[in-house]
C-alpha positions as CSV (number, residue, x, y, z in Angstrom):
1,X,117.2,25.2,-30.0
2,X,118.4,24.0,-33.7
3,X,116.0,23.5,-36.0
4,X,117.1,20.0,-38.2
5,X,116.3,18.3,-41.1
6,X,116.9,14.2,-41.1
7,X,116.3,13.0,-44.4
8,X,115.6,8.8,-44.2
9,X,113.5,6.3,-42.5
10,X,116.1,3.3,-41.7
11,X,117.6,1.9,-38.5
12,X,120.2,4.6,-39.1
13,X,118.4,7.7,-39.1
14,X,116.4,6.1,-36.0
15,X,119.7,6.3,-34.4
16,X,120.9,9.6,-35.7
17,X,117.8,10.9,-34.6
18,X,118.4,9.4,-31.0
19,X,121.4,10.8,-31.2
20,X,120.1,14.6,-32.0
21,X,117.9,14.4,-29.2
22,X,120.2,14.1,-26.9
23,X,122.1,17.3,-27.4
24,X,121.8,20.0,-24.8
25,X,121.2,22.5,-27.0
26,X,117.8,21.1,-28.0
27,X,116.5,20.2,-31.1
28,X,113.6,20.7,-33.3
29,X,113.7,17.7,-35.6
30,X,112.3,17.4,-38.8
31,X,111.8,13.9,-41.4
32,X,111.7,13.9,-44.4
33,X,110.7,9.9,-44.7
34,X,109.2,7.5,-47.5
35,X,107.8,5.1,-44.7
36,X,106.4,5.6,-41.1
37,X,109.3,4.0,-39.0
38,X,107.6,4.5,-35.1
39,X,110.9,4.8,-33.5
40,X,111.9,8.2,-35.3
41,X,108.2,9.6,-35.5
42,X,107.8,8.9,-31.6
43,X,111.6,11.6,-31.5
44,X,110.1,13.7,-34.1
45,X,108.9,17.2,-34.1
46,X,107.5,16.9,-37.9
47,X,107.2,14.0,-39.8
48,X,106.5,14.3,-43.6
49,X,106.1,10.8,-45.6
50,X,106.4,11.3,-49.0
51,X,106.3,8.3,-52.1
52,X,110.6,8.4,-52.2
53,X,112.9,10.0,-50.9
54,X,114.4,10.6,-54.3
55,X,111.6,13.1,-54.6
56,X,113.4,16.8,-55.4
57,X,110.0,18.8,-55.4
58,X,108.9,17.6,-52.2
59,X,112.1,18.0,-50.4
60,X,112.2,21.8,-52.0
61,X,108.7,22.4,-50.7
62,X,109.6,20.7,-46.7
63,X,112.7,22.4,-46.3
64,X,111.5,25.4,-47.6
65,X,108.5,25.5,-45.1
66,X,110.6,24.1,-41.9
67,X,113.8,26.3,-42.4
68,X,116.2,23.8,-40.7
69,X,119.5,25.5,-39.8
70,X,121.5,22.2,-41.3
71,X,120.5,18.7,-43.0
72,X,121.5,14.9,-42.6
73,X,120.9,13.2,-45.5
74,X,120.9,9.7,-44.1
75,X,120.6,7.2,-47.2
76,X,123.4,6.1,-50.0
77,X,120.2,7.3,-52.8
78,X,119.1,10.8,-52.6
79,X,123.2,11.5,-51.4
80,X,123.9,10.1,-54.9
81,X,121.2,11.8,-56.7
82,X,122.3,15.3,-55.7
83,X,119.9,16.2,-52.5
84,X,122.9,17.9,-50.7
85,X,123.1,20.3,-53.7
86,X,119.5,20.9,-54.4
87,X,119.3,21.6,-50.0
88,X,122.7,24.4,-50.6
89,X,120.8,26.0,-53.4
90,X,117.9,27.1,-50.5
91,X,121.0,27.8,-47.8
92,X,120.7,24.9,-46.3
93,X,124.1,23.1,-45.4
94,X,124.1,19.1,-45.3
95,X,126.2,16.9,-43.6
96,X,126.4,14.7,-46.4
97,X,128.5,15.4,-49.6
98,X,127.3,17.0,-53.0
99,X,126.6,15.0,-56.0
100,X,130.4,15.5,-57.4
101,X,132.0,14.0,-53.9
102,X,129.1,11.5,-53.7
103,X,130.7,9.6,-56.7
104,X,133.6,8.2,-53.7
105,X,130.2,5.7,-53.0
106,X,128.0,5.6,-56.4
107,X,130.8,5.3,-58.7
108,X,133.5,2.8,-57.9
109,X,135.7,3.4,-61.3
110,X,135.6,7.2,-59.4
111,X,137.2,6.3,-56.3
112,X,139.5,3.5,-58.0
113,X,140.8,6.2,-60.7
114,X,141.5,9.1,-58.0
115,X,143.3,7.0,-55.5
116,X,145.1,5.6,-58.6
117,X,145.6,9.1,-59.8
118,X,146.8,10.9,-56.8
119,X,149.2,7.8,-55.7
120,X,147.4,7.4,-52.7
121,X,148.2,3.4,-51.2
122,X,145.4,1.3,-50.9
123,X,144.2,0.0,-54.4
124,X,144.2,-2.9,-55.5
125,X,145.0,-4.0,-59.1
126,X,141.8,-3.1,-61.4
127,X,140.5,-2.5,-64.4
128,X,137.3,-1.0,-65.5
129,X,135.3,-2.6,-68.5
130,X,132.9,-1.3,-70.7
131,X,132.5,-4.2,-72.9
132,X,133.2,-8.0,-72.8
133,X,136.2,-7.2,-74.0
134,X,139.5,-8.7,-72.3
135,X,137.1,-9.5,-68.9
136,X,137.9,-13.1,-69.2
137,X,141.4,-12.9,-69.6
138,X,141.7,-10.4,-67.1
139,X,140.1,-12.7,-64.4
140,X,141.9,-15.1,-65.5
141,X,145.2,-13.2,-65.3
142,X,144.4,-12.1,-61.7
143,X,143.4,-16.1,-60.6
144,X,141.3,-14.4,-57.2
145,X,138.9,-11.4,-58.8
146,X,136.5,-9.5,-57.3
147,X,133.8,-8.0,-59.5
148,X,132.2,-5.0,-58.5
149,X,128.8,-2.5,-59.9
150,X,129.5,0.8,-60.6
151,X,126.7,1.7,-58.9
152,X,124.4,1.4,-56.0
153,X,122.7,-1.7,-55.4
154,X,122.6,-2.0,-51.5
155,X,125.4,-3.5,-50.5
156,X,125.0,-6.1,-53.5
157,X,126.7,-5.0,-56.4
158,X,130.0,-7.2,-55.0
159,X,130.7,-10.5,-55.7
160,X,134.0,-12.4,-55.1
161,X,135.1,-15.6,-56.9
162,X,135.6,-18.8,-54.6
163,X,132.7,-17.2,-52.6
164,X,129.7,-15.8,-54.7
165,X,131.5,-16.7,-58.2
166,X,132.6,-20.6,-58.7
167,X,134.2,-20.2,-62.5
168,X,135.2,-17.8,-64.8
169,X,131.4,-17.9,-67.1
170,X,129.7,-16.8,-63.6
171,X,132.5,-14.3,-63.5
172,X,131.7,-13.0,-66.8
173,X,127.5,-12.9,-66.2
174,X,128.2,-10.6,-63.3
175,X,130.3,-8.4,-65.2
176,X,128.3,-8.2,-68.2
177,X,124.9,-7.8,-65.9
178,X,126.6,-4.5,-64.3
179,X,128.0,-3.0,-67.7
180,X,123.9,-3.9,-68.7
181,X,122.8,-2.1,-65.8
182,X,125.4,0.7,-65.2
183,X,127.3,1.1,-68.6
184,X,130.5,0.1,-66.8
185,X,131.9,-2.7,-64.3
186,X,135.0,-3.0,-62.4
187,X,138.0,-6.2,-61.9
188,X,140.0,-6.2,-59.3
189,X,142.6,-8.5,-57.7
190,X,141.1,-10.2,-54.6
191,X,142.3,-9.1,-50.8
192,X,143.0,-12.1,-48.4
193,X,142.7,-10.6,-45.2
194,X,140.5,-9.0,-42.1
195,X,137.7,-6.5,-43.2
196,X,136.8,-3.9,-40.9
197,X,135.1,-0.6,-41.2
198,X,136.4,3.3,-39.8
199,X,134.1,5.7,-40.2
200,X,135.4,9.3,-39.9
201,X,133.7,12.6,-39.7
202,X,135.5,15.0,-42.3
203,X,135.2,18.6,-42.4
204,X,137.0,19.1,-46.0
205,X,140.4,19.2,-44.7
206,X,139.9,17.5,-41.0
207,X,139.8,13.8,-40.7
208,X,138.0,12.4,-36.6
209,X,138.1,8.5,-36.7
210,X,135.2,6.9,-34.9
211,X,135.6,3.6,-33.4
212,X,136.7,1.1,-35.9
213,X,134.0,-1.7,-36.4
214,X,133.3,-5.2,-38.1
215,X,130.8,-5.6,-40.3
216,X,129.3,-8.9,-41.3
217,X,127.6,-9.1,-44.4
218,X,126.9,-12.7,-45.4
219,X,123.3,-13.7,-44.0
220,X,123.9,-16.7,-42.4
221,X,125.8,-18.1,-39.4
222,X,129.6,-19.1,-40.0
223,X,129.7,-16.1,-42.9
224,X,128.0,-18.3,-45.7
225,X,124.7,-17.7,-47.6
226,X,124.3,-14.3,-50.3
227,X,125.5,-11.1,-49.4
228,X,122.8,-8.6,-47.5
229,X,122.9,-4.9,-46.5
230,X,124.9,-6.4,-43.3
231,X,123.2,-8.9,-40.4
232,X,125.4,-6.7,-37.3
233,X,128.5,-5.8,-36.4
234,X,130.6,-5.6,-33.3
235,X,133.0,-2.8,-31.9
236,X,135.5,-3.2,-28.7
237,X,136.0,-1.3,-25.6
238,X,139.5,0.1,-27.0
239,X,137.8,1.4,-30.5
240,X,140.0,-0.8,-32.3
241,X,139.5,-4.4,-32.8
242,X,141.0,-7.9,-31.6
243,X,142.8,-8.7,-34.7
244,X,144.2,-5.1,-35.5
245,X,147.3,-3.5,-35.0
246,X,147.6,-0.1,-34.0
247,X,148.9,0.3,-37.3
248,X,145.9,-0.8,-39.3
249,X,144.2,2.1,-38.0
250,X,146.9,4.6,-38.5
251,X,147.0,3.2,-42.0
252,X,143.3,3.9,-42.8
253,X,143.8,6.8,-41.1
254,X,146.2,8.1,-43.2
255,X,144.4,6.6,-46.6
256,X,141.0,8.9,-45.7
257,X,142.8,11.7,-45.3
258,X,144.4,11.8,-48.5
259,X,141.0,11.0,-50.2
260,X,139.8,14.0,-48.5
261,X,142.4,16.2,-50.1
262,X,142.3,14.3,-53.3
263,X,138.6,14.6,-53.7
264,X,139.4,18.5,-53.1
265,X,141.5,19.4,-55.7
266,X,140.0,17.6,-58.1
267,X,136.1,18.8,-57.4
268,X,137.0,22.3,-55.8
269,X,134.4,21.3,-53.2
270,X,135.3,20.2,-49.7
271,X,133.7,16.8,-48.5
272,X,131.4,17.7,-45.7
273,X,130.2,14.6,-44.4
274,X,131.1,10.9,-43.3
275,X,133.6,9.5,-45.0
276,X,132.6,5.8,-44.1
277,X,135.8,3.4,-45.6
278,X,135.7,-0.2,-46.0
279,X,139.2,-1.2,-45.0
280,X,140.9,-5.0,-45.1
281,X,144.0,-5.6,-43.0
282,X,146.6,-8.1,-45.0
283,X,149.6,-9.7,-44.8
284,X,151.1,-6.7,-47.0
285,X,148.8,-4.0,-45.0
286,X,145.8,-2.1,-45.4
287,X,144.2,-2.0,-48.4
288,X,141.0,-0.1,-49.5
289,X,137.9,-1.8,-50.5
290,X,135.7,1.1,-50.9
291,X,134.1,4.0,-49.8
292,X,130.1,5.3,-48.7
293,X,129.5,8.6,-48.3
294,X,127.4,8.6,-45.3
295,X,126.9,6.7,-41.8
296,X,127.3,2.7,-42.2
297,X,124.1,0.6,-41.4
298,X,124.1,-1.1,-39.0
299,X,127.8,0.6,-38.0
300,X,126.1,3.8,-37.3
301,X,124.4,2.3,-34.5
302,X,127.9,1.0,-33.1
303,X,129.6,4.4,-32.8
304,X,126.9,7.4,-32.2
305,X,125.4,5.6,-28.7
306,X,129.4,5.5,-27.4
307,X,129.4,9.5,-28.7
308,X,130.2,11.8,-25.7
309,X,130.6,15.3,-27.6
310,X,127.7,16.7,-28.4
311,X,126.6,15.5,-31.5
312,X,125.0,19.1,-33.3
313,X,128.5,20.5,-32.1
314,X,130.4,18.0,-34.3
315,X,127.7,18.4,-36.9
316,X,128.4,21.6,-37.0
317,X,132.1,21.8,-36.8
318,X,131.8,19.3,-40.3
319,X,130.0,22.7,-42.1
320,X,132.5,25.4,-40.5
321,X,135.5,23.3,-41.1
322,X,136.1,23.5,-37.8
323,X,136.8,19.2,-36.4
324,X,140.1,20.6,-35.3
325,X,139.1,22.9,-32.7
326,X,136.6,20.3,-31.3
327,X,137.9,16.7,-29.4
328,X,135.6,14.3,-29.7
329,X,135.3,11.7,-27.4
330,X,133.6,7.9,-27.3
331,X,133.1,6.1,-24.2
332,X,135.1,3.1,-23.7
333,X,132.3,0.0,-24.0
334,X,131.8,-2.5,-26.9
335,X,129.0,-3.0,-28.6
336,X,127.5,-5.5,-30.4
337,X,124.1,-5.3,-32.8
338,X,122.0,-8.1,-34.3
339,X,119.8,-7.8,-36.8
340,X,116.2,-9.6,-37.5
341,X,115.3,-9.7,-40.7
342,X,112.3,-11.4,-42.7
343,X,112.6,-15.3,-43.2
344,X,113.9,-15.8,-46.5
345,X,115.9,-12.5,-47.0
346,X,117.7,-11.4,-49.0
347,X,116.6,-13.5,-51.7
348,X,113.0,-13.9,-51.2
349,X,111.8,-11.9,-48.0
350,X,108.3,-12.5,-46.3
351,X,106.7,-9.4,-46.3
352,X,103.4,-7.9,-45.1
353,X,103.4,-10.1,-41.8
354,X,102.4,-9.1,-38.1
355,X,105.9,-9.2,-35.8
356,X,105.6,-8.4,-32.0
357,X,108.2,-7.4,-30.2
358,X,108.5,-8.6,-26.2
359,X,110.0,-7.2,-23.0
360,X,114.0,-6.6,-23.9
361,X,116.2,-4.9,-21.3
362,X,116.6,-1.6,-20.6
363,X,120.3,-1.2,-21.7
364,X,119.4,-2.8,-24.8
365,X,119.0,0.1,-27.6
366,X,116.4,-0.8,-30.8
367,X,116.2,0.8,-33.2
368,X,113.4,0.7,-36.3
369,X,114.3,-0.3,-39.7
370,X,111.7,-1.9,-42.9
371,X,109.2,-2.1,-40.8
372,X,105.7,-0.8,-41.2
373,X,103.6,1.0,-38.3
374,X,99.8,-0.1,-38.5
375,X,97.4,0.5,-36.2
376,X,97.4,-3.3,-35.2
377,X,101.4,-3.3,-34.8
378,X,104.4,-4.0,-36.4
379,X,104.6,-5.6,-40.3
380,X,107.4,-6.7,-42.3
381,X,108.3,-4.7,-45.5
382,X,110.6,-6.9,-46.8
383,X,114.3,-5.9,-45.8
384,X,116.6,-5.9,-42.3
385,X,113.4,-4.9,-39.9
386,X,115.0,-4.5,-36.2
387,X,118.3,-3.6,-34.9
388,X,119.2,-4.9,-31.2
389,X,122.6,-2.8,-30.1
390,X,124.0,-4.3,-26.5
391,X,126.7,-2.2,-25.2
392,X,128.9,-3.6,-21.7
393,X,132.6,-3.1,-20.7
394,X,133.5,-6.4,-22.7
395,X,132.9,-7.8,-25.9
396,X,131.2,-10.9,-24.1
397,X,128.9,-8.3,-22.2
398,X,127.5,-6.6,-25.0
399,X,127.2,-10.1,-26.8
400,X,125.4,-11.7,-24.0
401,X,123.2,-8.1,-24.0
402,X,122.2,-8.3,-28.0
403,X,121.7,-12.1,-27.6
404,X,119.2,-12.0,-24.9
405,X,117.4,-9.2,-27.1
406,X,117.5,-10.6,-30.3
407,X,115.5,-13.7,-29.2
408,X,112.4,-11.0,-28.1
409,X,110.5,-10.9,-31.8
410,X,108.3,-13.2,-32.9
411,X,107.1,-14.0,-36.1
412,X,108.1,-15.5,-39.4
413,X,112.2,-13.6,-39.1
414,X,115.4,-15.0,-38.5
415,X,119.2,-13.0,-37.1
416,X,123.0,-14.8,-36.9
417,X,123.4,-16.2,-33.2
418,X,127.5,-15.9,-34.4
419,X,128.3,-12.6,-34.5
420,X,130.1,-10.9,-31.6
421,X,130.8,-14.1,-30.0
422,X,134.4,-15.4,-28.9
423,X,134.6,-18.5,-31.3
424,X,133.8,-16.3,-34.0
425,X,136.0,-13.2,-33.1
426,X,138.8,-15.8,-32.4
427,X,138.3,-17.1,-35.9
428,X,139.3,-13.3,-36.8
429,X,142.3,-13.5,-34.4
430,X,144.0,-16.4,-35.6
431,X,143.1,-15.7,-39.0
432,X,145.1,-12.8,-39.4
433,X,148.1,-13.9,-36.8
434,X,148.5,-17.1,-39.7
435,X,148.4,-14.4,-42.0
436,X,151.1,-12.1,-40.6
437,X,153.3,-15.0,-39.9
C-alpha cells in the first residue's frame, strides 16, 4: 500500500486521483486542496482544505503528519512557487519539477533562451522586451506576432495579432500590460499551422510520449470568442492525430528530449515530472509553442483513462530514473472531453449558482472541476466546472459518448457542441494538407 500526496483540487487531480486508485498495489491518498471538489474527497483517504495551495506552512505541517512515500503536485502555481523543493527538503520526492526546472512553464524568456542557447529546433523568432523600447517596430518587422506574459496567467497570457490583437496599439497595450505585470514580455513571429499537444513523462534523462492530443482553447463554437484554460480536446485511437504525420511526432519527440538534457546541464537538476509541450505542425515542420510543467487540463483526462501500466509504477520509475526499464502502454480508443463552464466565462462567469447534474452513461468518465460541494448540491465557483470524457474505438464514438453527456447539467452553463466532431476535425485535415502542398 503507497501512501500519496496529490496536491490540487481541479478536474486534473480528480483524474490523477482516479487514476491512483486504480493501481494494484493500493493506495493511501492524501489532498492537499484549497476547495472541496466531491469527486476527489469521495477517492480520498484524507482530505485537508486549506485557504491556497500556495500555502508553504500548511503543506510543511500535512506532509509532515501523513508521510507520503512521493508527491503530485497537480497545478501550474505552487509548481512555480517552489512546492516540489520545500516537499524534497522533508524527503519527500515529487513528480513535478523544482522551482529552477519549473521556469520551462512560468518563465517563457527561460524556455525561449535555452532552446535558443543549446540550438535545439523549434523556436520561433523572438525577442524579449523590458521596456517599450523597439516593441513597435519589432511587430511591425515580424507583420504576424504573437505576444506572450512571462508569467502564469491561466492559459491567458497569449494573444496573437489577426485573432486577439487587430493593430499594432493593441499590440503594444498587451506588451506593455505584461512588462507592468511581470517586468518582462516576449515577441515572437506567428506559427501558421496545426496545434497539438504531447505530453511526456520524463525521468531526467528518459523521455515516454503519451498520446498526442488537441486542445481547443477559444470558448466558443467554430474557435472564436477569448481565449480560456481550454473548453476539451480530442485524442484518436492510433495516439496520433488526423492531420499528423508520423513525423510530427518524431519531431516533438525529438524537441522534448533535448529540453530534458538542456534543462540538465544548465540547472544540475534532473526534470522529474511531465514535460507537457505545446507543439504546432507547419508547412516548414514542428515548431515549439511552449512548455507546462505538469499534466495538461483538460489533456490529462485524454491520456491517464487509456493508461494500461500501472500508474504508481510509472510514478515511480519518473523518481528512480528508471522510464527505460518500464513499457508503458495506452489502450487503443479515442477520446473526446467537453467541458461546461459558467454562462459568461471567461470574461464575466456566473458564480454561486445551484447546477444539477442528470443520469449520464456509465462509459462516460466526469470528472469535478470549480465547483463547490454544499450540502444542497453542486455551485458554480466561477471557472471550467465539469469535464465529460467519452472514450469508443472511433473518434465519432467517443464524440457521440461526450455529446450525449454534456447535455446532462442544468443550470445557467454553456460547452462547444464542435469539438471532436468530423466537420470540425476535417477542417484540421484539410487545413494542414493546403498547407503542406
Amino acid at each position: 500500500m503507497k501512501r500519496i500526496l496529490l496536491i490540487g483540487n481541479g478536474a486534473r487531480e480528480h483524474c490523477i486521483a482516479e487514476t491512483l486508485k486504480r493501481s494494484p498495489q493500493g493506495c493511501e491518498l492524501a489532498i492537499f486542496a484549497s476547495a472541496i471538489n466531491p469527486g476527489i474527497q469521495a477517492l480520498a483517504n484524507v482530505y485537508h482544505n486549506v485557504d491556497t495551495l500556495l500555502n508553504s506552512e500548511e503543506l510543511k505541517k500535512f506532509a509532515g503528519d501523513f508521510r507520503p512515500d512521493f508527491a503530485i503536485i497537480g497545478p501550474e502555481n505552487p509548481i512555480a512557487e517552489g512546492a516540489a523543493d520545500i516537499l524534497q527538503e522533508m524527503g519527500v520526492p515529487s513528480v513535478a519539477p523544482l522551482y529552477e526546472l519549473a521556469k520551462l512553464e512560468s518563465s517563457k524568456s527561460f524556455t525561449r533562451d535555452l532552446v535558443a542557447k543549446y540550438k535545439i529546433p523549434g523556436n520561433p523568432l523572438f525577442r524579449v522586451f523590458t521596456s517599450p523600447d523597439g516593441l513597435r517596430e519589432y511587430m511591425e518587422e515580424l507583420g504576424d506576432y504573437v505576444v506572450k506574459a512571462d508569467g502564469l496567467m491561466g492559459g491567458k497570457g497569449v494573444r496573437v495579432s489577426g485573432e486577439h490583437l487587430k493593430t499594432y496599439e493593441e499590440g503594444v497595450a498587451f506588451a506593455m500590460a505584461c512588462i507592468e505585470k511581470f517586468g518582462r514580455t516576449i515577441v515572437e513571429e506567428k506559427f501558421i499551422g496545426e496545434e497539438f499537444s504531447l505530453m511526456s513523462f520524463v525521468d531526467g534523462t528518459h523521455v515516454v510520449d503519451m498520446p498526442a492530443v488537441q486542445d481547443h482553447k477559444r470558448a466558443y463554437e467554430g474557435d472564436t470568442g477569448p481565449n480560456t484554460g481550454g473548453m476539451g480536446t480530442y485524442s484518436d485511437a492510433n495516439h496520433s492525430l488526423p492531420f499528423l504525420l508520423p513525423k510530427d511526432l518524431e519531431e516533438a519527440h525529438e524537441i522534448t528530449v533535448k529540453v530534458a538534457k538542456a534543462l540538465y546541464e544548465e540547472t544540475g537538476d534532473y526534470y522529474k515530472g511531465i514535460m507537457y509541450g505545446g507543439f504546432i505542425t507547419t508547412k516548414d515542420g514542428v515548431r515549439l509553442i511552449e512548455y507546462n510543467a505538469r499534466f495538461g487540463d483538460p489533456e490529462v483526462m485524454n491520456v491517464l483513462p487509456l493508461l494500461k501500466t500501472d500508474f504508481i509504477t510509472v510514478c515511480e520509475a519518473i523518481l528512480n530514473g528508471t522510464l527505460d526499464q518500464l513499457a508503458v502502454e495506452f489502450e487503443a480508443k479515442a477520446t473526446v472531453v467537453k467541458y461546461v463552464v459558467p454562462e459568461g466565462y471567461p470574461v464575466s462567469p456566473c458564480k454561486g449558482e445551484k447546477i444539477e447534474v442528470g443520469p449520464v452513461p456509465k462509459s462516460v468518465k466526469i470528472y469535478y472541476a470549480s465547483v463547490d460541494q454544499k450540502e444542497d448540491g453542486l455551485y458554480l465557483s466561477g471557472s471550467r466546472a465539469i469535464a465529460f470524457v467519452g472514450i469508443g474505438n472511433t473518434l465519432a464514438e467517443a464524440e457521440a459518448l461526450a455529446a450525449g453527456a454534456v447535455g446532462s447539467v442544468k443550470g445557467p452553463v454553456f460547452f462547444r457542441h464542435d469539438i471532436g466532431t468530423a466537420e470540425l476535425i476535417q477542417k484540421r485535415v484539410d487545413h494542414m494538407k493546403e498547407l503542406r502542398a
